[in-house]
N, C-alpha and C positions, 0 to 999 in steps of 0.2 A: 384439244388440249385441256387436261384437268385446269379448272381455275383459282384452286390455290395447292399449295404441298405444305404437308405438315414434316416436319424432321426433327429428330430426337440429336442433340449436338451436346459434344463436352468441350467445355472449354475452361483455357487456366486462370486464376486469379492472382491478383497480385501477392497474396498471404502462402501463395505455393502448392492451394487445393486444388481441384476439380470443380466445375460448378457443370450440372447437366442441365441443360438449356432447350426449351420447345420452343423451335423456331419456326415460324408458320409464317409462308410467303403467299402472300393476294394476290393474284395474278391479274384478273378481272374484280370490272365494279360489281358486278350482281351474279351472288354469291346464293345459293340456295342454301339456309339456317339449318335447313333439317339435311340435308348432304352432309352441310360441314361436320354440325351435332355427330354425326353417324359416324364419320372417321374418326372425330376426335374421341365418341367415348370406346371405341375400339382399340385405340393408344392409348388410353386412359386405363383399359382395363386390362393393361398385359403385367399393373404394378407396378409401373414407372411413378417415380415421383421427381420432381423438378424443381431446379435452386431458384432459377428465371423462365419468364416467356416472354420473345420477341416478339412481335408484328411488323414485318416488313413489305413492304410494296409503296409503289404512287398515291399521289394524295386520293385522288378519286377514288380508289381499291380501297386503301385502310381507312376507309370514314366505316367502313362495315365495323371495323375493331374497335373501335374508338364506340359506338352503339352496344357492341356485345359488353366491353369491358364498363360502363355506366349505367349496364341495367340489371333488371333481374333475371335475364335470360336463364334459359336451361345451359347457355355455351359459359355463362359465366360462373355458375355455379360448379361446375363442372371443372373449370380450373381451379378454383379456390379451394377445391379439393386436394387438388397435386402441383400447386405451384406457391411456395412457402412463400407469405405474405404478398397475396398475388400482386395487389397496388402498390406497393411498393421496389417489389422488382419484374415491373413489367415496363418494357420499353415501343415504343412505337418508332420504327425506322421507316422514314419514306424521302422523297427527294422535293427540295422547294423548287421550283420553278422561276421563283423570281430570282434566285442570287446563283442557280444551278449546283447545289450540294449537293450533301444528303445533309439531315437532320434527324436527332432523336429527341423525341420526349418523354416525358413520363406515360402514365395513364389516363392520368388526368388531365392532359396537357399541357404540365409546365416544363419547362428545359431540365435533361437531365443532365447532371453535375460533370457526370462521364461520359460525357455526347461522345467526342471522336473513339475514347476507348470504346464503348458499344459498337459505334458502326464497324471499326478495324475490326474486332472481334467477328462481330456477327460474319463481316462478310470472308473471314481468312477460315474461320473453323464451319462456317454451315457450308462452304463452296471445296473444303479439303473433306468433310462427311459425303459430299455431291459425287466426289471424284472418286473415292474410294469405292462408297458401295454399288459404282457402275460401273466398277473392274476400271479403270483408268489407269493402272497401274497393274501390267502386261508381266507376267514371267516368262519365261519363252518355256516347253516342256520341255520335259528331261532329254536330255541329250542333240538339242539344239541350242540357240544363242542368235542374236538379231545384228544386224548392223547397220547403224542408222542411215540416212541420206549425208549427215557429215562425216561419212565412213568410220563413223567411228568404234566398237563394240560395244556392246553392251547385253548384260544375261534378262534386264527388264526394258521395260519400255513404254513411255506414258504416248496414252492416245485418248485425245480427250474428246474425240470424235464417239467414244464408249459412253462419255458422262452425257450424252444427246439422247439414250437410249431412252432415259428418264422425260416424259412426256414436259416436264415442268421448269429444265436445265436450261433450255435456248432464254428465257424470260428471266427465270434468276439471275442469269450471267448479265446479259444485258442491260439488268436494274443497274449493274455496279460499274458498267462503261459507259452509260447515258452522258454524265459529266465530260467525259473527253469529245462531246458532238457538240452539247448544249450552246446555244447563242451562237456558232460558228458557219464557217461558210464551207464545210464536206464535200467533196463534187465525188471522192472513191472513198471506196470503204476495199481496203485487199488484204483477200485471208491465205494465210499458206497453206493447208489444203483445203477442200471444199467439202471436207464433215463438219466443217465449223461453220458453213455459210448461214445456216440456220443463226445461228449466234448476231451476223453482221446485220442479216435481213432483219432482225427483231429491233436491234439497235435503232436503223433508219424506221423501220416502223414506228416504234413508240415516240421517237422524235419528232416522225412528222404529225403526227397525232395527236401531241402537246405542245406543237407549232414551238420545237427547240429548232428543225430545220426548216428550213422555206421549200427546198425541195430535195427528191429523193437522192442517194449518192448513187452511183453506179456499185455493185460488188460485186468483185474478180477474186480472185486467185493466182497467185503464183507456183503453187505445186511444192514447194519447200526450198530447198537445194537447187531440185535439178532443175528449175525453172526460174533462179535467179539471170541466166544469164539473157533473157526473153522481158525483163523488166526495166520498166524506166517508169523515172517517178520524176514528172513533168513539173507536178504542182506541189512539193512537199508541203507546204503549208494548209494544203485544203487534202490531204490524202489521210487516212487513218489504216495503220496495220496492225492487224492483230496475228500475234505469232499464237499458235496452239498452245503447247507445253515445250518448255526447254531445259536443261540440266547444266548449260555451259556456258550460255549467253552468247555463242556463237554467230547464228542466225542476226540474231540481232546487230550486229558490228557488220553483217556483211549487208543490212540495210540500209545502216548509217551511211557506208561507202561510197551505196549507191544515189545518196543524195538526201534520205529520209531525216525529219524532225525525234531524232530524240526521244519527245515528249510526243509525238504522235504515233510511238511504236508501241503498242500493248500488248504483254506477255497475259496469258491466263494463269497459266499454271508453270510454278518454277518449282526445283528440287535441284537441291546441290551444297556445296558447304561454303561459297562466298553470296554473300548478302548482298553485296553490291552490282550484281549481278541481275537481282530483282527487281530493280529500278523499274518504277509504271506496271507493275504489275499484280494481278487482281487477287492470288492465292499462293503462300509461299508453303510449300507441300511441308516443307523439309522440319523434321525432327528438331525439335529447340536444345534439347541436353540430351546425353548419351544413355542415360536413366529415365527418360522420358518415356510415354507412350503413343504423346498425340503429335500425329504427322508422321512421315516416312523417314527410313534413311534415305541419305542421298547415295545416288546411283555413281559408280564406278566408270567411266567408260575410259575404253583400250587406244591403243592404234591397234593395227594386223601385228606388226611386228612387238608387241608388249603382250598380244591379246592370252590370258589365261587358258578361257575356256578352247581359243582353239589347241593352244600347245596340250589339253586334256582329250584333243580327240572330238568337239562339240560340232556340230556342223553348224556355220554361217548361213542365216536366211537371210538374205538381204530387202529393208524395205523400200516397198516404193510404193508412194501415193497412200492410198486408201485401202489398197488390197494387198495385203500379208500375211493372210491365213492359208498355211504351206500345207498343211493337212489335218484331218481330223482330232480333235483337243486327246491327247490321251486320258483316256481312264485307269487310274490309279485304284489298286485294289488294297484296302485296309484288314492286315488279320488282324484280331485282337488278343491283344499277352495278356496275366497280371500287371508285366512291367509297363504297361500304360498307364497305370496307378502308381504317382509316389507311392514310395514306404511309406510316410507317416499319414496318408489317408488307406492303404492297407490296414493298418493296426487299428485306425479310429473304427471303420468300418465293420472289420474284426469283432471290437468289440461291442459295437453296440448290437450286433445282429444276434437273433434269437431271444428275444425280450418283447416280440409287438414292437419295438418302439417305430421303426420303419413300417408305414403302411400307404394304400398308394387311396385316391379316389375320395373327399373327403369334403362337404361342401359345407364350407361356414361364410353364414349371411347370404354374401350375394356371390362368395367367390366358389368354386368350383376348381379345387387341388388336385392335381396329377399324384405329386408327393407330398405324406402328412405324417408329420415328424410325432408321434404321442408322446409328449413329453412327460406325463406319467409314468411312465412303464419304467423311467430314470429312476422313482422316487420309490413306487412300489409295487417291484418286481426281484426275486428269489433265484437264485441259478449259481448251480454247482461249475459255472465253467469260471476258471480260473481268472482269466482274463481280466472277464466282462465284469465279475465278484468286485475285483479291484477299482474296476473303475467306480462300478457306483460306490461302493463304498467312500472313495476321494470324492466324489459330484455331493454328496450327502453331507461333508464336515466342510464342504468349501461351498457349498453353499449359502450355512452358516455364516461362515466367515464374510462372505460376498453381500451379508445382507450389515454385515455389522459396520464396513466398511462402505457403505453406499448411505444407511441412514446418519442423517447430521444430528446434533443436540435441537434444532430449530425444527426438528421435523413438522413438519403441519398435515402431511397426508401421505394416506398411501392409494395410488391410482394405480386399477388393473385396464387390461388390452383383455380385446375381445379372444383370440386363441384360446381354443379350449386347454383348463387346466390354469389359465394363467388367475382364474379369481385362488383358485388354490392355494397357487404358490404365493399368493397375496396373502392370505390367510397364515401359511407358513413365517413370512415376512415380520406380519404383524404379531403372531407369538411370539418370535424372536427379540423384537425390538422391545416388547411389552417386557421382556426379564428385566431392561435394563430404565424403564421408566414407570412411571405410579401410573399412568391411566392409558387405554387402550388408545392406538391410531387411528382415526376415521379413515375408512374408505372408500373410494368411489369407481366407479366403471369409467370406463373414457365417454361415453354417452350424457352421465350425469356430469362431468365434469364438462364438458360443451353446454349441457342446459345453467350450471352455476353460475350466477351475474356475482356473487364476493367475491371482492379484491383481497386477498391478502399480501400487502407486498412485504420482501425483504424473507419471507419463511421459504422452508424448504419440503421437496414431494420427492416421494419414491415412488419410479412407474415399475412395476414389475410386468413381465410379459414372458410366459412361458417358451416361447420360439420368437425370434423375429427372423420372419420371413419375407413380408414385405413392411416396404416405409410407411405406407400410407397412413396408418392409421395413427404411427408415433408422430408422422409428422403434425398430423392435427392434436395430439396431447401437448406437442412443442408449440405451438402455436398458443393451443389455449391456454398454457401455464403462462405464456409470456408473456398474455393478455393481464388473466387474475394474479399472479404474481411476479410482478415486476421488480426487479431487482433480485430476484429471489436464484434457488438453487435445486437443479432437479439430478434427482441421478437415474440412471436409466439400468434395473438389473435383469439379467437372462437368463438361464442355462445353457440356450443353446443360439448362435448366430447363424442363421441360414443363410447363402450367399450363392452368386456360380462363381464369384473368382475373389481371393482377399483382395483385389481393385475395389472392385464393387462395395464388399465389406467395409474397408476405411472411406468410401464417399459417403456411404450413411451414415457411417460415426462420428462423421466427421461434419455433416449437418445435423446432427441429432445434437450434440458435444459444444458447437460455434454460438456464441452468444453475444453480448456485451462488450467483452472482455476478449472477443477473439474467439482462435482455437482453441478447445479445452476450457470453456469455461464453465461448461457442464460433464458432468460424469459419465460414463458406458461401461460395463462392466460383462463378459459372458463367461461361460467355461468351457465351454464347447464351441471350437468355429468350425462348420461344415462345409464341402460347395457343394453344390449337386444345379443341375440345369434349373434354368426356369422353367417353370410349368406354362407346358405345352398347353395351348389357350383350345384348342382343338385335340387332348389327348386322346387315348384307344378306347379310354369306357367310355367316351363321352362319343365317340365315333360310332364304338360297337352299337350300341343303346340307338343309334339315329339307325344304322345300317339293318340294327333287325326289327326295329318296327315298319322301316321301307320293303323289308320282306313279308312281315306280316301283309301288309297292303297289296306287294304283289301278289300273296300268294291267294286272299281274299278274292282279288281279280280272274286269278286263273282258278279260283275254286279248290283250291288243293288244301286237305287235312296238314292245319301247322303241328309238325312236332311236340310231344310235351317236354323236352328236355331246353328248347325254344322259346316258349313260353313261361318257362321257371328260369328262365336267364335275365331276361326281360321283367319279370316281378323284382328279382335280386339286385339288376343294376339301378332301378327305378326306387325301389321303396328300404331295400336295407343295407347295401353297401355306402351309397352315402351320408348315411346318419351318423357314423361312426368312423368311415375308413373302412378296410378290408387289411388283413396280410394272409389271408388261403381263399382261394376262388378267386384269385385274379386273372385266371387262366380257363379256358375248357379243360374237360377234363379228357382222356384218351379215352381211344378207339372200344376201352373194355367200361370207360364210363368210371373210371377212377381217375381221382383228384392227383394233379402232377407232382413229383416229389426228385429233389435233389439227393443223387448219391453220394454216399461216404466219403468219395475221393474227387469232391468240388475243388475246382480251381482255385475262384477265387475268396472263399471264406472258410474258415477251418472247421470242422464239423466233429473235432477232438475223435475220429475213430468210428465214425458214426454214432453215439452217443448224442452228438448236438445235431440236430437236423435246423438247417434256416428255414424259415419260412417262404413261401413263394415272393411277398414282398421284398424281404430282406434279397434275395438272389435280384427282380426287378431294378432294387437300388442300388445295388452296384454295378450293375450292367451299365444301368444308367449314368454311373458317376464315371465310369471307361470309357464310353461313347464321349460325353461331356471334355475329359479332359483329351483325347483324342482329335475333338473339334477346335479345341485350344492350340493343341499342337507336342507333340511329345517328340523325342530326342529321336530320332532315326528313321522320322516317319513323316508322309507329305502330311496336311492339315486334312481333316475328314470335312472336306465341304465343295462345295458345288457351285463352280463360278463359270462363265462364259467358253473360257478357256483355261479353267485350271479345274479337273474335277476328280474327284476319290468318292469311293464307295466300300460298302460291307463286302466284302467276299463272297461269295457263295463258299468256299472251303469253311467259314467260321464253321456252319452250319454241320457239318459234318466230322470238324474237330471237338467240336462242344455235344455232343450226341443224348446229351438227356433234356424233355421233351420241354422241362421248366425252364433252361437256359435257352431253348431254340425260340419258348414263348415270350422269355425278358428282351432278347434281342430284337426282336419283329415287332415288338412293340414299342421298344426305347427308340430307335430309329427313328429320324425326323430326314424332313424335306425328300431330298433325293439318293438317302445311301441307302434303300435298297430298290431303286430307278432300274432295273436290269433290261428294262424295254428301251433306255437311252443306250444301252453299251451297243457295244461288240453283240452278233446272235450269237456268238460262243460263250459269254460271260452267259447268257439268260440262260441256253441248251442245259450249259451243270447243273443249273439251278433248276431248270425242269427237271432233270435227269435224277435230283436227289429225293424230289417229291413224289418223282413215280415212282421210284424206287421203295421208299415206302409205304406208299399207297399200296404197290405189288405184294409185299411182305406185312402186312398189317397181322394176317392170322400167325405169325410168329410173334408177332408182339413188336413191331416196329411202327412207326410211325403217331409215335405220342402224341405230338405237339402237331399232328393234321389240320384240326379245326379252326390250329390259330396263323396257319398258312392259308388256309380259302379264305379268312378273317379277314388277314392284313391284304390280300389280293383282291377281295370284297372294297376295302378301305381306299384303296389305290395307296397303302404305305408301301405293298411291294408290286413290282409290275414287270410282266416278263413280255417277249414279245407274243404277236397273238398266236402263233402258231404253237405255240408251247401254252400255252392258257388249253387251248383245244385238248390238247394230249391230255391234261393235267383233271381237265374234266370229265373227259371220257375212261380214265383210268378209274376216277371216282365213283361215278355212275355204272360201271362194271361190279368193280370188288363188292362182291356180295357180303364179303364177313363184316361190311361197316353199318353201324347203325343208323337206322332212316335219316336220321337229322346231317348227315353227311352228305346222301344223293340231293337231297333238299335244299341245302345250302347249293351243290356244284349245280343244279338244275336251274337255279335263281342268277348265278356268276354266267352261266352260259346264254339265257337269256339276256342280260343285259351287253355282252358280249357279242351278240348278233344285232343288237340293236346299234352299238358302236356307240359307246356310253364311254368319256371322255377317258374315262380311268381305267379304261382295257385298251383304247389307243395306242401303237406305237409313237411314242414320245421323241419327236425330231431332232437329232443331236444338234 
């Protein structure tokens, strides 16, 4: 078992925000510094930024926190980084011993103000984040429906025997039952089914091991339901039961019946819409307001004679015990419309495309961009396309306007963000404001403003910042203006807000904006809000670039002449696409060695007639904003993602409906995790998908198979994976066609060795 877990949680505040919370449970006392270091700066560096950070576990575990949080470690600098006034909103949650609670304190360890609010919090939204992302909440596939052990129906189904999959779940849960043992005399512990026994053994474990019991309890199981009638409950007073998940409160009344304590029945997980129902129990799933988003709705259930889904024809699986997986999870295949894009991210997209401004690949300081917004190309860039004319032209007088409206009479500085462009627009700022006062605005970088020890209180700053794409760095100008100017007034200006979802958007506004005074006590202002995914911490050029100097290496090994088209890809991704970004050469180029290029009659950007060609980036970013909102969820269509038992994938048909070689290369590359997994399907879903590649491979000397290179690529990558039998065809087809040039066989000759060798990512992948 991992010895601690770290988890990213949101949770509500009383003022009606969001606060995102790093909540980090100790499991164990001795904890390896450089483990921990390692995971945390890997969360740290996906761009998260955080309102709080918990430490939760037993005393002996969080003494490690208590050291990292009072020194000058590398683990505590690290937060102070991304956790907005760390010592001040960092809590330590662990359980006394002597009175049997839990307890929080500060960082320092004084009592915090909000003890039981923190611990209710911590333990309702880090153990409803638990349940969630280990599928614990069951949809049954399309054209089934479940019926529980209280016969009841129902189209989902919680099993929280799922949330166990998580190496770290039996211990977390545990922590927050300890109290219902502590100082008592337990002789059972009985769980209704026996996925949760791990959960009761952990309880009696950690108890007898901080001598809460004297000695171990026995733990049984009753089986749920149908094994009520086989129970007797001798001792209620010394028995503890733990019910799994329940939606009805049911179960629970039929234990009472039996004889059972009340107070010694503990629900894990509840959902449903009566609260009283939840009584003793550790996590209430259920959705707070109907406009809400954190928690579930609550579940529905039928009798037969009510039931919905069956009067639609749904077939009843009935559960029992532990085993209800009736068949194989279906695979859901996603084609992709326009109509997965609102309209109003059509037109924005629309128009910004054909100006550079979209470019992908792009490493500033330490980070390393999938997507890089050139905010430039907004201010001065020329184009006859009607549209796009209009827009800059409104971005350029309202910019103005944004600057005139964000500086106060009090001004005292003007502070730029490191984003390229943004000292510019800083520059821009300061001529603006300079019209309407006698002497210029000083200003400073976000660096210089960290090394400045003047206090100025009471005066006012403009932070300009060409993109805000992630928090981090505002968070540290909010931080430090709060320091040197107390009482003071900052306005935060943009052109452009980068975001994946306006959720997202208003929790940074909305910590950027909270001051003194509340919400809105400081300024935000953009002109442009964007979504587009996060950047992929492992994206394609970042993948390519590792994948072909592993080739290079093999092919030094095996002695064999590297291509020079190979090694000039390998200079490009290494020394000049990252200095700048890229929006042409994001791709290989085709079979004839020419650069990819989108025809006149594009989907989904307007190309005015042919007249306006996009750029290969420009076509990448919107691919990417499809897939994105896709993943989201869009009107007619399952979710594009990949859970236990609920999973969708790219189509193979995309690929043949979209038939120009740049869109075949934006899709294979936008792709994440498992949508294009075809070595998990059905061997019919992968066959098409061999079938299209040979196909092209076959027809190469007519001019077909453009986007080749970036299929051995993403196959090289493991982004797409077919089973092995089709991998074989797909190479031998390769290594035949004589009209392809060398860097081709070279590549397939490289995929077929590692192939033979049964290298993780040619494996068929176990549904």
């Amino acid at each position: 078992m991992t010895p601690f877990s770290i988890r990213i949680v949101e949770f509500p505040d009383a003022g009606g925000r969001t606060k995102k919370v790093l909540s980090i449970h100790l499991l164990r006392p001795e904890i390896s510094e450089n483990s921990f270091d390692d995971k945390l700066s890997r969360i740290i560096s996906s761009g998260n930024q955080f309102d709080a950070i918990h430490f939760v576990g037993f005393e002996n575990c969080i003494e490690q926190a208590q050291v990292w949080l009072k020194s000058d470690s590398s683990i505590c600098g690290r937060l102070d980084l991304v956790v907005v006034d760390l010592h001040k909103n960092a809590r330590i949650i662990s359980f006394d011993e002597k009175t049997g609670k839990h307890t929080a304190v500060c960082s320092r360890g004084a009592p915090a103000a909000d003890t039981q609010c923190v611990i209710d919090a911590n333990r309702r939204y880090t153990l409803q984040e638990l349940f969630i992302a280990n599928n614990g909440h069951l949809m049954a596939p399309k054209g089934f429906h479940y019926i529980k052990p209280s016969k009841k129906h129902v189209n989902i189904f919680l099993r929280t025997a799922n949330v166990l999959e998580d190496s770290a779940a039996a211990s977390m849960i545990a922590f927050w039952i300890i109290p219902y043992v502590w100082g008592r005399c337990i002789e059972h512990i009985v769980v209704d089914t026996s996925g949760i026994s791990d959960i009761a053994l952990t309880v009696a474990y950690e108890a007898i091991c901080r001598r809460g019991l004297t000695k171990l309890p026995i733990v049984s199981t009753h089986n749920s339901y149908g094994g009520l009638d086989r129970l007797t409950i001798d001792q209620p007073n010394e028995t503890l039961l733990l019910i799994s998940a329940t939606t009805s409160g049911g179960l629970r009344n039929k234990l009472v019946k039996l004889g059972a304590e009340q107070e010694n029945i503990i629900t894990l997980f509840y959902l449903g819409n009566e609260p009283q129902k939840a009584d003793y129990t550790l996590c209430d799933l259920t959705k707070e307001a109907v406009d809400g988003y954190l928690g579930l709705e609550p579940i529905d259930n039928y009798s037969e004679i009510d039931c919905p889904y069956c009067k639609r024809k749904s077939y009843p699986v009935s559960l029992r015990g532990d085993q209800f997986t009736f068949e194989p999870p279906k695979v859901e295949e996603i084609h992709v419309a326009l109509s997965d894009l609102p309209n109003q991210h059509q037109t924005l997209f629309n128009q910004l495309a054909g100006i550079d401004f979209f470019k992908v690949y792009r490493n500033i300081n330490d980070r390393s961009l999938e997507i890089y917004l050139d905010v430039q190309a907004l201010f001065q860039t020329q184009t006859e396309y009607r549209p796009t004319r209009d827009l800059l032209e409104r971005l350029s007088k309202q910019w103005k306007g944004m600057v005139l409206r964000g500086a106060p009479v009090n001004l005292k500085q003007i502070v730029f963000a490191a984003y390229p462009f943004s000292k510019e627009m800083a520059d821009s700022a300061n001529g603006i404001v300079l019209a309407f006062q006698t002497n210029s605005t000083p200003m400073l970088s976000s660096q210089e403003l960290q090394l400045s020890a003047i206090k100025t209180p009471g005066t006012a700053t403009l932070v300009v910042v060409s993109c805000i794409d992630d928090s981090h760095e505002l968070m540290a100008i909010n931080r430090d203006l709060r320091s040197n100017q107390p009482q003071g007034n900052t306005t935060y200006i943009t052109p452009v807000f980068r975001a994946d979802s306006s959720r997202e958007r208003s929790r940074i506004k909305s910590n950027l904006t909270f001051g003194e005074n509340g919400v809105n006590t400081f300024n935000l202002y953009s002109m442009i809000d964007i979504n587009l995914p996060e950047d992929d911490r492992n994206h394609s050029w970042d993948s390519e670039l590792k994948i072909l100097n592993e080739i290079v290496n093999w092919a030094d090994l095996e002695n064999l002449a590297i291509p020079q088209l190979v090694t000039e890809r390998i200079r490009f991704l290494e020394l000049e696409a990252p200095t700048k970004g890229i929006s042409e050469k994001l791709f290989w180029p085709d079979s004839r060695d020419k650069q990819l290029q989108v025809r006149p009659d594009f989907t989904f950007l307007n190309t005015d007639g042919g007249a306006r060609l996009p750029s290969q980036a420009d076509v990448f970013i919107v691919i990417s904003a499809v897939l994105h909102h896709l993943r989201q969820g869009t009107a007619g269509k399952p979710k594009l993602s990949y859970k236990t038992y609920e999973r969708a994938i790219l189509s193979p048909d995309n690929f043949v409906r979209f038939n120009d070689g740049v869109i075949q290369s934006a899709m294979l590359r936008a792709a994440r995790g498992y949508e294009l997994a075809y070595a998990n399907c059905d061997e019919q879903i992968s066959c098409r998908m061999k079938n299209f590649i040979v196909s092209h491979i076959q027809n190469i000397p007519t001019g077909e198979g453009e986007a080749l290179m970036e299929f051995l690529l993403a196959l090289a990558s493991g982004r797409l994976t077919l089973h092995s039998q089709h991998l074989k065809e797909i190479f031998s087809a390769v290594q035949n066609q004589s009209a392809l040039l060398p860097h081709y066989q070279f590549f397939a000759k490289y995929l077929a060795s590692q192939a033979q060798i049964q290298r993780p990512v040619f494996a068929d992948i176990p549904a």
